[in-house]
C-alpha positions as semicolon CSV with decimal commas, in nm:
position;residue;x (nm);y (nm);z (nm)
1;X;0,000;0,000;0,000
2;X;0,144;0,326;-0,116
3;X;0,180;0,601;0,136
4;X;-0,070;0,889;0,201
5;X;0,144;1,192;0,008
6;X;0,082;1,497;0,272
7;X;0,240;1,826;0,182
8;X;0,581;1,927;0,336
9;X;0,504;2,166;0,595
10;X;0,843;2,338;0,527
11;X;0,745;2,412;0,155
12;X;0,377;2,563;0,219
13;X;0,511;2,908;0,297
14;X;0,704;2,916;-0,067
15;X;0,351;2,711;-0,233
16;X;0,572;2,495;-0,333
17;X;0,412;2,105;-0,372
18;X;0,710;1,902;-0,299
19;X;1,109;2,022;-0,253
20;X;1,427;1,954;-0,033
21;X;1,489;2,212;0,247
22;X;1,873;2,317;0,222
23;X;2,029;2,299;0,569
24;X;2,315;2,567;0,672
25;X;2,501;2,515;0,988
26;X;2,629;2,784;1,192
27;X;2,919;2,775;1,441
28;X;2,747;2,827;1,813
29;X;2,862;2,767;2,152
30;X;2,715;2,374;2,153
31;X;2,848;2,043;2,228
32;X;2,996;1,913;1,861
33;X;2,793;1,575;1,911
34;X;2,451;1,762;1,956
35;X;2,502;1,928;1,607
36;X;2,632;1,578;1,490
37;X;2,291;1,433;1,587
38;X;2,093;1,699;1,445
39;X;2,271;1,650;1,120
40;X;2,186;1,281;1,158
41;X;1,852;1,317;1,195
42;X;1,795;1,555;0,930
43;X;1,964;1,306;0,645
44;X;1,714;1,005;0,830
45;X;1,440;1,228;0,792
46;X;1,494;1,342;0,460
47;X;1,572;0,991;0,326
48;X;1,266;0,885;0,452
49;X;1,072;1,219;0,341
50;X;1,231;1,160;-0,026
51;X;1,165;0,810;-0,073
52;X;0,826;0,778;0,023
53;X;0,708;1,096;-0,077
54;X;0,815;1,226;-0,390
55;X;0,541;1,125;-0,680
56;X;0,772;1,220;-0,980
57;X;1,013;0,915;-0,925
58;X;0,728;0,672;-0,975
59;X;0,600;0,834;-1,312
60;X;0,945;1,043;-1,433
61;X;1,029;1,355;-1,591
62;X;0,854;1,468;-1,929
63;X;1,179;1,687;-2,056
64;X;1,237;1,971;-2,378
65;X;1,523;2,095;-2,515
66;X;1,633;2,437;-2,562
67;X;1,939;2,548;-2,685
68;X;2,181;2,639;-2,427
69;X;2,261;3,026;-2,416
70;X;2,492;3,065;-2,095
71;X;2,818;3,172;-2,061
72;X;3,150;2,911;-2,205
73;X;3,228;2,830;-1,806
74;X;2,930;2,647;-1,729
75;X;3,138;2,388;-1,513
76;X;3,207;2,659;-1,242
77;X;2,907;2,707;-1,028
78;X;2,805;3,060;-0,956
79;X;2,511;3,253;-0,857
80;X;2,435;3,341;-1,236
81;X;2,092;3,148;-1,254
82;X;1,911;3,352;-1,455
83;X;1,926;3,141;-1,759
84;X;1,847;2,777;-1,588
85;X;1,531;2,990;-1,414
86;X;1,417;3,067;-1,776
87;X;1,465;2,704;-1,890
88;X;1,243;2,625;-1,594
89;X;0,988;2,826;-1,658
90;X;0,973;2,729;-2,010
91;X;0,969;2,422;-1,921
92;X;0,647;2,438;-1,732
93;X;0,481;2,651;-1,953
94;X;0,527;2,336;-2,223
95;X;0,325;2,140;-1,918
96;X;0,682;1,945;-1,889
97;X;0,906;1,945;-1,597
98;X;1,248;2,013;-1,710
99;X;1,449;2,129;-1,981
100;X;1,738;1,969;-2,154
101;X;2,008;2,223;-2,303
102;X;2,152;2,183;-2,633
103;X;2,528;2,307;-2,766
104;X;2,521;2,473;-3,062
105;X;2,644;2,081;-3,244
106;X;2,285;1,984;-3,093
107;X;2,401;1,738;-2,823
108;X;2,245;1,774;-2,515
109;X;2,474;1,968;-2,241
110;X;2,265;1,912;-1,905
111;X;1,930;1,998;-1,716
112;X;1,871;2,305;-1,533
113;X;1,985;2,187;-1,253
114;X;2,079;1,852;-1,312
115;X;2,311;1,616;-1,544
116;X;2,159;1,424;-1,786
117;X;2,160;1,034;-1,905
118;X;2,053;0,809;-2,112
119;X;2,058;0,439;-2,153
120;X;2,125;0,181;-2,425
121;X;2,081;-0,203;-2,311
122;X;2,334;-0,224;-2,053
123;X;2,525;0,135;-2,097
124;X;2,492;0,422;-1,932
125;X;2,530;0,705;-2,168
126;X;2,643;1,096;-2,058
127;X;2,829;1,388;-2,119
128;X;3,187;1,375;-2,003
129;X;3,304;1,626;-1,774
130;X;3,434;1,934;-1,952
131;X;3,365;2,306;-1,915
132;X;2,996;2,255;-2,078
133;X;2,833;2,118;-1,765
134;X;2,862;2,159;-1,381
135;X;3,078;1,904;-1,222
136;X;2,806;1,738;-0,982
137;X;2,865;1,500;-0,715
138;X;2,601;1,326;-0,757
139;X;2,650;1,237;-1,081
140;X;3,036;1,138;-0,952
141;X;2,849;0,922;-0,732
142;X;2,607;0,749;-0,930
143;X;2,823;0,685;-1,174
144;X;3,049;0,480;-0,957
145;X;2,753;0,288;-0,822
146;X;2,690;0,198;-1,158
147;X;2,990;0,036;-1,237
148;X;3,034;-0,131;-0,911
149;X;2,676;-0,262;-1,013
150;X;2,798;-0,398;-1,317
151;X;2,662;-0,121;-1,575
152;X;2,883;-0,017;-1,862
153;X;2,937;0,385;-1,845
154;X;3,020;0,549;-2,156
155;X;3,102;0,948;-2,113
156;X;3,022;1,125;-2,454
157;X;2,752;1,374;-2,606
158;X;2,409;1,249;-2,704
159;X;2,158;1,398;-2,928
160;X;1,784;1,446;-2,861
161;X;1,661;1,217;-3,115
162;X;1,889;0,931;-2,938
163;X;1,725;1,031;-2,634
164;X;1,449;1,005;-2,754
165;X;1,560;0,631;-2,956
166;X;1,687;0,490;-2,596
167;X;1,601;0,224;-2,382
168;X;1,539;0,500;-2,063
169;X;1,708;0,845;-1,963
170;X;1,728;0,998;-1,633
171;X;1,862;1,306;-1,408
172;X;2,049;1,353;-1,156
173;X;2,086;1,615;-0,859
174;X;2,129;1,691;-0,479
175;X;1,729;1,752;-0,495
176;X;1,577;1,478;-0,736
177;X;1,866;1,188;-0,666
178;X;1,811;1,008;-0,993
179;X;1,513;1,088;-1,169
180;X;1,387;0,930;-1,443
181;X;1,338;1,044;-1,781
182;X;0,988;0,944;-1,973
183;X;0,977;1,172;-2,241
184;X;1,191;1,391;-2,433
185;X;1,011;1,696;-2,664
186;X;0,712;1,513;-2,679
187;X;0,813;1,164;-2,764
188;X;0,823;0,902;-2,494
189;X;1,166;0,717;-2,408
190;X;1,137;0,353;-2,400
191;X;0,843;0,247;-2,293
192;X;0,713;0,609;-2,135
193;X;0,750;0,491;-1,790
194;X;1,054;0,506;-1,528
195;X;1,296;0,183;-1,655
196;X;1,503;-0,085;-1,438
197;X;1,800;0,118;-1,503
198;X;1,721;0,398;-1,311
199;X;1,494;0,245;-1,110
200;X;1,808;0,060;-0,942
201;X;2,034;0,357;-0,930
202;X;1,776;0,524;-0,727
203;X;1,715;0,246;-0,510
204;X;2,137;0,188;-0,483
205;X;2,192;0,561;-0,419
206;X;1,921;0,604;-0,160
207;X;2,021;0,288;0,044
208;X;2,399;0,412;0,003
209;X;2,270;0,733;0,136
210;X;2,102;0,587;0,426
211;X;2,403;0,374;0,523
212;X;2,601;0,715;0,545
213;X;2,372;0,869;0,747
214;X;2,374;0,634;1,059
């Protein structure tokens, strides 16, 4: 039985349906192993929070592309958002969720926020690291969980229309884990619903996250 979805109390203020709160911690005058604990029980709490609650991983992402009109130093993150905002927005004004960016040789870059995959049989298919996307760490992560799983990685560009031709495609991020990918401008990937591929990543990165956390 699937659990009631109740709206984070944290995110009602912003209207915001469903989100991960960033946590900052601030030097005070307390015991190290009391901020140690709180720490712990936030990354329980969200674990929990994330994998019971969040509706997108059981149906996946519907994705566009856009071409991608930031700056050449996309690898270095700064506070110059403006651009991934607008691919956001256009993305839900298509009734999609994200948006894919394009280079000017039509391979797809990243998300807004996220890196981007896709997947062929057994092979894991992205962008390798360069100054053309941001450097995440959860992609760094994922990606070795894959091949200590056994999948084949392969770090190159891909096109939307072999998005579109794969088996499954998925994001990744701090704040989705690994999503998956149903559709790309319109088109469904695969079969149009989340794949085994990603399915197990998710399920491999969220128990590897909950072993760090106690």
């Amino acid at each position: 039985m699937q659990p009631q979805l109740n709206p984070n109390p944290l995110m009602q203020p912003a209207g915001a349906p469903e989100g991960s709160p960033r946590t900052a911690v601030r030097r005070r005058r307390h015991h190290p192993w009391l901020v140690l604990l709180a720490l712990a029980v936030l990354a329980v709490l969200g674990w929990f929070a994330w994998r019971q609650l969040n509706p997108a991983a059981r149906t996946g992402w519907r994705v566009i592309t856009i071409p991608d009109l930031r700056w050449a130093r996309r690898d270095i993150k700064t506070v110059q958002l403006l651009y991934p905002s607008m691919g956001k927005m256009a993305a839900k004004k298509a009734g999609v969720d994200d948006s894919w960016f394009t280079a000017e040789d039509g391979t797809v870059t990243e998300g807004t926020s996220n890196n981007a995959y896709i997947v062929k049989g057994n092979r894991i298919i992205t962008r390798q690291l360069g100054t053309d996307i941001l450097h995440g760490i959860t992609r760094a992560a994922v990606l070795r969980f894959a091949a200590e799983a056994q999948f084949e990685v392969e770090e190159r560009p891909f096109t939307p229309a072999e998005a579109q031709e794969a088996d499954e495609a998925f994001s990744t991020a701090a704040s989705i884990f690994v999503m998956p990918v149903v559709e790309v401008d319109g088109k469904p990937v695969g079969s149009g619903k989340p794949g085994p591929v990603a399915t197990r990543l998710r399920e491999i990165y969220l128990d590897e996250m909950r072993k760090a956390a106690i």
